[in-house]
NUDO-64793 format. One record per residue: residue number from 1; residue in three letters; chain; x, y, z of N, C-alpha, C in turn. Coordinates in Angstrom, 3 decimals. Example, Ala and Ser with C-alpha at 12.3 -4.5 7.8 and 13.67 -1.06 7.14 Angstrom:
2
(rec 1 "ALA" "A" (13.190 -5.690 7.800) (12.300 -4.500 7.800) (13.200 -3.300 7.800));
(rec 2 "SER" "A" (12.850 -2.250 7.080) (13.670 -1.060 7.140) (12.900 0.030 7.870));
//
This chain:
70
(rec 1 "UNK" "A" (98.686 98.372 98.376) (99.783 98.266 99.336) (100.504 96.933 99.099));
(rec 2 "UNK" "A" (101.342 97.194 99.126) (102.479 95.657 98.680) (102.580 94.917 100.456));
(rec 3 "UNK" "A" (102.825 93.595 100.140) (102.764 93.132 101.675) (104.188 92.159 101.746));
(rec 4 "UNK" "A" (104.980 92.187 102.881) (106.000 91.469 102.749) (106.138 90.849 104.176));
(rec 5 "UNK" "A" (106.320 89.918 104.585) (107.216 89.335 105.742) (108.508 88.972 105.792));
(rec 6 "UNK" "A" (108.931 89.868 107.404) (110.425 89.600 107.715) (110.355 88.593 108.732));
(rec 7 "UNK" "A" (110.975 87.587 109.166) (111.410 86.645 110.040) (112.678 87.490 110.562));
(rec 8 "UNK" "A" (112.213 87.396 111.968) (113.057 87.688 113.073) (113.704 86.127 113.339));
(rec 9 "UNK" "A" (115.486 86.867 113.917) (116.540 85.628 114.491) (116.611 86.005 115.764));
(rec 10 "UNK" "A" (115.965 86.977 116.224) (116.545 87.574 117.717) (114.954 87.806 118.193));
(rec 11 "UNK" "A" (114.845 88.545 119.573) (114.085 88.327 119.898) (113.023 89.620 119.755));
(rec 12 "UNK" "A" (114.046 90.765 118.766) (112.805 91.684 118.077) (114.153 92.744 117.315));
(rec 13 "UNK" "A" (113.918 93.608 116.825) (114.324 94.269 115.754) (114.245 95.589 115.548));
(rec 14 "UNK" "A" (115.278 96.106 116.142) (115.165 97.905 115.642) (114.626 98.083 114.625));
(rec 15 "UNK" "A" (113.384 99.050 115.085) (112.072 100.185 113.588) (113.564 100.553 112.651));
(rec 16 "UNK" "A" (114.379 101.398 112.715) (114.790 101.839 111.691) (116.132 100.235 111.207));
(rec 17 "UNK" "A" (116.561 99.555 111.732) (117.245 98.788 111.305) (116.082 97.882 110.363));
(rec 18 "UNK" "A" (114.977 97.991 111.249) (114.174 96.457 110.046) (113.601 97.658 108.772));
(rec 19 "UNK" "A" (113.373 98.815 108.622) (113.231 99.765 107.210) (114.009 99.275 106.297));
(rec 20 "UNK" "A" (115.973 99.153 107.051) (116.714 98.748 105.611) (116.493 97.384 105.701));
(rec 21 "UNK" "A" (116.234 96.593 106.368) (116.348 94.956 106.440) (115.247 94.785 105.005));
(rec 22 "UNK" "A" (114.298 95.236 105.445) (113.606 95.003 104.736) (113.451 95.489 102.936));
(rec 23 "UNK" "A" (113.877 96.049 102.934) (114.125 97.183 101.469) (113.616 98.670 101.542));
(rec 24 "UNK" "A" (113.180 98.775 102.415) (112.209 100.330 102.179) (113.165 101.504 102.180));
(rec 25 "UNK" "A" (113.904 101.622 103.170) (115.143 103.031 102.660) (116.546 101.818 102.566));
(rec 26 "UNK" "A" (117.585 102.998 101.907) (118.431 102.465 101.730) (119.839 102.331 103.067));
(rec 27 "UNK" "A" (119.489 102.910 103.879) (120.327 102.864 105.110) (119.652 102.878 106.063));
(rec 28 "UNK" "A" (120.562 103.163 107.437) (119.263 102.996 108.904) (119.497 104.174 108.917));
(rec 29 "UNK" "A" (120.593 105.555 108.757) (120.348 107.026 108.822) (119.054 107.024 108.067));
(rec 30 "UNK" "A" (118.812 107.092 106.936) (117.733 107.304 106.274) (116.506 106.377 106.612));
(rec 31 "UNK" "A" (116.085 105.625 107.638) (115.176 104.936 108.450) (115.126 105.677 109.388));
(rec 32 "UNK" "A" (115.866 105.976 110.022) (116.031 106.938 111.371) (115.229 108.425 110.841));
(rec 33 "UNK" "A" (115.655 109.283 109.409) (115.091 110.034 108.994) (113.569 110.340 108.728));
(rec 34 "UNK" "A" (113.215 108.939 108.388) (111.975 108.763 107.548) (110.524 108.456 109.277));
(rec 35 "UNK" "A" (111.774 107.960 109.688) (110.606 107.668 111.119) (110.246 108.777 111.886));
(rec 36 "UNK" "A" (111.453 109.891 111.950) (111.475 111.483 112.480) (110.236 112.494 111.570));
(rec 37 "UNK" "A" (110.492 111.905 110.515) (109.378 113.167 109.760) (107.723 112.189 109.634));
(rec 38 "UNK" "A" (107.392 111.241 110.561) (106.265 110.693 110.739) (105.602 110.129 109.688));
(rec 39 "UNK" "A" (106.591 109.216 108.973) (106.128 108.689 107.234) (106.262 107.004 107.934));
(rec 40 "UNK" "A" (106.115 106.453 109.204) (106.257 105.141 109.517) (105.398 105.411 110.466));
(rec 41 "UNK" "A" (104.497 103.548 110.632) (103.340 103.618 111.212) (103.715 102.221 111.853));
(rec 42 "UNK" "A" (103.212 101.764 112.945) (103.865 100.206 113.680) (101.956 99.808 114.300));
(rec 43 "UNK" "A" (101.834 98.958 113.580) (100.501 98.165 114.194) (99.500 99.592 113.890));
(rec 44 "UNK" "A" (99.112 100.189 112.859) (98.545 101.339 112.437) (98.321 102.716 113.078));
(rec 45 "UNK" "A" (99.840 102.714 114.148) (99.772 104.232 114.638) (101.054 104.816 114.441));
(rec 46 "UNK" "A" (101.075 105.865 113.919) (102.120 107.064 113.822) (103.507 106.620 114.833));
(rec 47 "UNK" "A" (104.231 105.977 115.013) (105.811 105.936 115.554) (106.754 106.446 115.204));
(rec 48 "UNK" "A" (107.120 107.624 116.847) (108.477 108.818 116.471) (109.353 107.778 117.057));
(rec 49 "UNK" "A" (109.909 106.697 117.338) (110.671 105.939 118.398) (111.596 105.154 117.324));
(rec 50 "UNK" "A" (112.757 105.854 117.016) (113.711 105.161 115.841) (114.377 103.716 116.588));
(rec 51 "UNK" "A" (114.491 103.908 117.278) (115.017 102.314 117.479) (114.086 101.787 118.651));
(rec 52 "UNK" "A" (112.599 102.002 118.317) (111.139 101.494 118.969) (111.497 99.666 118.621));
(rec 53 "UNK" "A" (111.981 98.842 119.726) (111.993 97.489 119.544) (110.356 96.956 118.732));
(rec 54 "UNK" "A" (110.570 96.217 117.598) (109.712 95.170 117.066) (109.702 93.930 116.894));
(rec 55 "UNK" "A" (109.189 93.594 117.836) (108.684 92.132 117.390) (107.697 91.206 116.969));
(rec 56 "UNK" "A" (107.715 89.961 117.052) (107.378 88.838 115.706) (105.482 89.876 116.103));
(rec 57 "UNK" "A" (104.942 89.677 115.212) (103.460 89.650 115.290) (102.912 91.197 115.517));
(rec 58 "UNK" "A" (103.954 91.834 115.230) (103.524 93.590 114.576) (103.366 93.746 113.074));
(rec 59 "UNK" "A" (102.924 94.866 112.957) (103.136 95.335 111.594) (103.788 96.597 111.536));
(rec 60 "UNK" "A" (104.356 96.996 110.350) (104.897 97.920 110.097) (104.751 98.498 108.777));
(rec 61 "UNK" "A" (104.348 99.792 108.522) (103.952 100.167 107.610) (104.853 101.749 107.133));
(rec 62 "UNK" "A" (104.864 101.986 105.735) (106.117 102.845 104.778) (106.123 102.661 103.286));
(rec 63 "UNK" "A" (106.077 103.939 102.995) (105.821 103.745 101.520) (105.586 103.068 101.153));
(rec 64 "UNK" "A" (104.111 102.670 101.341) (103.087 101.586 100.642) (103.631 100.043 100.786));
(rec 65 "UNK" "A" (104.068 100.170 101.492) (104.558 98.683 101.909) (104.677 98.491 103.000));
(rec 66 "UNK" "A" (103.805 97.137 103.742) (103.200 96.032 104.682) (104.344 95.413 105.256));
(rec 67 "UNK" "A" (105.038 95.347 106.525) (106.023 94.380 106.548) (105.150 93.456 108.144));
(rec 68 "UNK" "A" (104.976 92.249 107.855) (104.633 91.549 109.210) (105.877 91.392 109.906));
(rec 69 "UNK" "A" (105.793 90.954 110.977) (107.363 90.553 111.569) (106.752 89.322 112.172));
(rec 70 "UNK" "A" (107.650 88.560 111.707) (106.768 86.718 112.523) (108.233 86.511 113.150));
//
């Protein structure tokens, strides 16, 4: 599993906005997509909640890639 950290400027971060922030899909439709068909996991459980607020000290997990949020 590849591991990456995003730094938050605000005080947490739309699930499908931080997918593209981060690199994993290439838009937030296609974050929004990928979170609907249950391929995204937040602190190691299954999340249907496309714009499920995240903040600093979760994890987020998607095609094999780790994102912390500090």
């Amino acid at each position: 599993m590849q591991n990456q950290e995003f730094v938050l400027t605000g005080e947490y971060v739309a699930l499908c906005d931080l997918l593209k922030l981060a690199g994993i899909v290439t838009s937030g439709g296609e974050g929004k997509v990928r979170v609907a068909q249950g391929d995204v996991r937040v602190d190691g459980r299954p999340e249907s909640r496309k714009t499920a607020k995240i903040r600093a000290g979760q994890v987020v997990e998607c095609d094999g890639v780790r994102v912390t949020v500090r």
